[in-house]
C-alpha positions in Angstrom: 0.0 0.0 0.0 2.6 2.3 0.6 4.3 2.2 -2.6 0.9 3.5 -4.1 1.6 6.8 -2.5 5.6 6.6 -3.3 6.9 10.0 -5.2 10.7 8.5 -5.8 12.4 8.5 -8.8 9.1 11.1 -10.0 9.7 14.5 -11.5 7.5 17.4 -10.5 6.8 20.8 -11.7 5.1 23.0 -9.1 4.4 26.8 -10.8 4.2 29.4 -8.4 6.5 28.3 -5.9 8.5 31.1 -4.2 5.5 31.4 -1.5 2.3 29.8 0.1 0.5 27.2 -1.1 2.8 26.0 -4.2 5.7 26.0 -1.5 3.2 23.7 0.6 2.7 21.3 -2.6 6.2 21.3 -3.3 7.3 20.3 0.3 4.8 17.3 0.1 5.5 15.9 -2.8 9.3 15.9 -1.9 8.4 14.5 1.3 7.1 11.7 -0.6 10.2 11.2 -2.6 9.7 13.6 -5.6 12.9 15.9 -7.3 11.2 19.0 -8.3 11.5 21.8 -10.9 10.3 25.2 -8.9 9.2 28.3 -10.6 8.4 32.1 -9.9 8.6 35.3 -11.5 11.5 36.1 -9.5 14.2 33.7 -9.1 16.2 35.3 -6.3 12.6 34.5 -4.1 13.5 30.3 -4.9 16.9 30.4 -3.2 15.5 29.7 0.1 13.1 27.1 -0.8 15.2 25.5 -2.8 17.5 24.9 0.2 14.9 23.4 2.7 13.9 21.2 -0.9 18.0 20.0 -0.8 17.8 19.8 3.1 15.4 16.9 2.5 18.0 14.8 0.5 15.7 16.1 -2.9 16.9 18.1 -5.9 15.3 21.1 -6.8 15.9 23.1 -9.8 14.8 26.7 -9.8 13.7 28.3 -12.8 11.9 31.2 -13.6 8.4 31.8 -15.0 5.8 34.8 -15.9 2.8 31.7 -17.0 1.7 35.0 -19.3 4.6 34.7 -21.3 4.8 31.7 -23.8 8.8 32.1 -24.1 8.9 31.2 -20.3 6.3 28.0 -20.4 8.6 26.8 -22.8 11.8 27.5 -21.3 10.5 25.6 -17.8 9.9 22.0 -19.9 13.2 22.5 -21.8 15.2 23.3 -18.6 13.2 20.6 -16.8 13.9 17.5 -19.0 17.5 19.3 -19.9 17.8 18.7 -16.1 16.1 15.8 -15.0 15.2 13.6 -18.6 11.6 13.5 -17.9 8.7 15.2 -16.6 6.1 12.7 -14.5 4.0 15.6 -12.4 2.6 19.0 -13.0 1.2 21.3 -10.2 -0.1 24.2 -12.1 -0.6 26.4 -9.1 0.7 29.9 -10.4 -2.4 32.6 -10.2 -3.6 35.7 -8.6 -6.5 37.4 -7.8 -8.1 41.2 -7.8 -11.0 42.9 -5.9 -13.1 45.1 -6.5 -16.9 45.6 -7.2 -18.1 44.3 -10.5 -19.0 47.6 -11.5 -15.6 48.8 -11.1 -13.4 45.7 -12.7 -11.2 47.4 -15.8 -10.6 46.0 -18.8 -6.9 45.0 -17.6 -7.9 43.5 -14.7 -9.8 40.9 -16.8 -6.9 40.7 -19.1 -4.3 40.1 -15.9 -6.0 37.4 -14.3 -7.7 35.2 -16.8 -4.3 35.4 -18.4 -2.8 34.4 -15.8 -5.2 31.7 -13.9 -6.9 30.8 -17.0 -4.7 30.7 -20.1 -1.5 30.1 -18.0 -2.7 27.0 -16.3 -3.7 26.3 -20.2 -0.2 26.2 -21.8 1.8 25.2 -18.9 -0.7 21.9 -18.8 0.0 22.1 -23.2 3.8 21.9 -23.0 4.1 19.6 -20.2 1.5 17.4 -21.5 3.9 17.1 -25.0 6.1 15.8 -22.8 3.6 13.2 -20.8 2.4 12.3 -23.9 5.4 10.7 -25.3 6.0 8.6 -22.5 2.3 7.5 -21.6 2.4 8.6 -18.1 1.4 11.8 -16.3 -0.2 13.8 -13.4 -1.5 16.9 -14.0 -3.1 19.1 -11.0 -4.9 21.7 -11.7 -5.1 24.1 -8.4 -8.6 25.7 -8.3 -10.7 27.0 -5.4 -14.2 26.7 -3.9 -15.5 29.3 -6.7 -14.6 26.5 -9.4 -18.3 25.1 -8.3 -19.4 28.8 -6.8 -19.5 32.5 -7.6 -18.3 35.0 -4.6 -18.8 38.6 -4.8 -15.9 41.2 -5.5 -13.9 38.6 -7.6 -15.3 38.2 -10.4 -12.6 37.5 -13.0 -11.0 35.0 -10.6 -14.1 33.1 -10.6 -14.6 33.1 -14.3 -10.4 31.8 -14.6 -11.4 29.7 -11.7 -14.4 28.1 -13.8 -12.4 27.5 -16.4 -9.7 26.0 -15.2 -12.5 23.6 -14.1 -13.6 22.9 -17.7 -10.6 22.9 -19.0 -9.2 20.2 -17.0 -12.4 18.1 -18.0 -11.7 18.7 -21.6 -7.6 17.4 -21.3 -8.6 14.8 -19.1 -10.9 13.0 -21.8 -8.4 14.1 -24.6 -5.2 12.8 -22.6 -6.7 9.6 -20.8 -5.5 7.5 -23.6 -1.9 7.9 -22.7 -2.2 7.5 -19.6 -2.4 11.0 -17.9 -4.7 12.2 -15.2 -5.9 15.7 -15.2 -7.9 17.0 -12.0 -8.4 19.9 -10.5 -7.4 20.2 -6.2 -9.5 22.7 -5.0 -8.2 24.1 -1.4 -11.3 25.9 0.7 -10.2 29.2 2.7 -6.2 29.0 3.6 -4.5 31.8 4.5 -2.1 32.9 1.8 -0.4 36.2 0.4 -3.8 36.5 -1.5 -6.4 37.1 1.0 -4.5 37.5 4.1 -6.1 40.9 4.8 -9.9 39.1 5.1 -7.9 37.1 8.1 -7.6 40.8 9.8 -11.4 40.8 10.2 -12.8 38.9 13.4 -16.1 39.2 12.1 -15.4 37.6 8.8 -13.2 34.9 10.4 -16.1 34.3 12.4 -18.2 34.1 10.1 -16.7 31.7 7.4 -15.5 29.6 10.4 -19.0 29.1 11.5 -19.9 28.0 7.8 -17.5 25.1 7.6 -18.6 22.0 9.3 -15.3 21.3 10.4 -15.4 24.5 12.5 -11.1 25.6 11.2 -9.8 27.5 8.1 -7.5 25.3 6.4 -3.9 24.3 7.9 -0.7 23.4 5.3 -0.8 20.2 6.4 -4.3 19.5 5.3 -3.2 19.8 1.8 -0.5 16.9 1.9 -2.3 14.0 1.7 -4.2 15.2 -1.6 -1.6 16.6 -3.6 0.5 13.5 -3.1 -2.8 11.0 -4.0 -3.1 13.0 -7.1 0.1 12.6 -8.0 1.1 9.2 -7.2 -0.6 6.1 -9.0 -2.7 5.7 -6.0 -4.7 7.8 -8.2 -4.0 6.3 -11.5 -8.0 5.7 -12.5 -9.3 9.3 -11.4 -9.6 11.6 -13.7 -11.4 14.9 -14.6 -12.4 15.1 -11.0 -12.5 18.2 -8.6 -11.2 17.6 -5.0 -12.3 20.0 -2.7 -10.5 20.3 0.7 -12.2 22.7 2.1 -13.6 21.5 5.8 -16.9 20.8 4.6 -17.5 24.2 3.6 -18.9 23.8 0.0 -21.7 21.6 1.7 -23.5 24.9 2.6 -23.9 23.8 6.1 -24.8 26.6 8.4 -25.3 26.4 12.1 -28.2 25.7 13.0 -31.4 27.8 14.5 -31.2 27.3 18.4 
């Protein structure tokens, strides 16, 4: 049973890495035995996480990424099977998100983050997938949110990308299943992260999205681990097109109930 879960000898792109959750990802699946390829903007922001990666006997190769630039997707899979031969995992976790009312949302907003959660996610999953494809074998995670399944107010872009990102990994899933890749979307609930780390400054709000998830917590790292590694090990080897949701119960709709 425990070789199901077994990461060694894998290789594993995790976009998005130089903070929160994609560092998370990356820490688990070298945990479980995977060398990884890590990527941000800014490379200088890898050095320390590519330490603590080395620390746990893994190799990690930083490279840098802009997902809106095509020039960089393909740079990361040329320097990845340059560096390692092979590319077995993709966690295509690189996006962003902007608020604001709906009625104030410009034009460049849109552009900024569909580009980036939306197409990005698109072409890094296209140029890896080359790769998958001549070796029949792959896993492909798609990071999404609760608002893959929902819409939220003051985010509306991100949960049109989000959306997407949903159908889209429906779409490669049936198109890739034949040489044996998975494609599925990991969908975390409310974690605090660079992105929404000011909502955590308000009691009342904590309060009140804590009160609307069964399992009465936001999200910790560690809740995160044992999904991203399932996905991406053959434990999971016949899912596929499938949304995960770790999210404490919170996309049950549960509410407290009336005393």
């Amino acid at each position: 049973m425990q070789d199901l879960f077994d990461l060694s000898q894998r290789v594993a792109i995790v976009t998005g890495a130089s903070r929160g959750l994609g560092q998370y990802f990356g820490r688990a699946l070298a945990k479980a035995g995977a060398d990884l390829v890590i990527t941000s903007r800014d490379l200088s922001r890898l050095d320390e996480f590519r330490r603590e990666i080395e620390s746990l006997g893994r190799k990690a190769l930083p490279v840098q990424l802009d997902v809106r630039s095509q020039d960089d997707i393909e740079n990361m899979v040329r320097s990845a099977v340059n560096e390692y031969g092979r590319i077995d995992i993709l966690v295509n976790n690189a996006g962003l998100n902007i608020r604001n009312p709906s009625s104030e949302f410009t034009w460049e907003d849109w552009d900024t983050v569909l580009q980036t959660n939306l197409r990005g996610a698109f072409f890094c999953a296209q140029a890896v997938g080359r790769e998958m494809i001549k070796r029949n074998y792959g896993r492909i995670i798609n990071v999404g949110s609760c608002t893959c399944l929902f819409g939220m107010e003051g985010i509306a872009p991100y949960t049109a990308s989000r959306g997407g990102v949903l159908a889209v990994t429906r779409s490669l899933a049936a198109e890739w299943g034949k040489y044996g890749i998975t494609v599925n979307v990991l969908a975390p609930g409310w974690f605090k992260t660079a992105q929404n780390a000011v909502l955590y400054e308000n009691k009342q709000w904590l309060d009140y999205i804590t009160d609307r998830i069964p399992l009465k917590r936001p999200g910790q790292p560690h809740d995160l681990d044992g999904t991203v590694v399932f996905l991406a090990s053959d434990a999971s080897e016949y899912i596929t097109g499938q949304i995960i949701l770790v999210d404490g119960g919170f996309t049950t709709g549960a509410t407290r109930a009336m005393p």
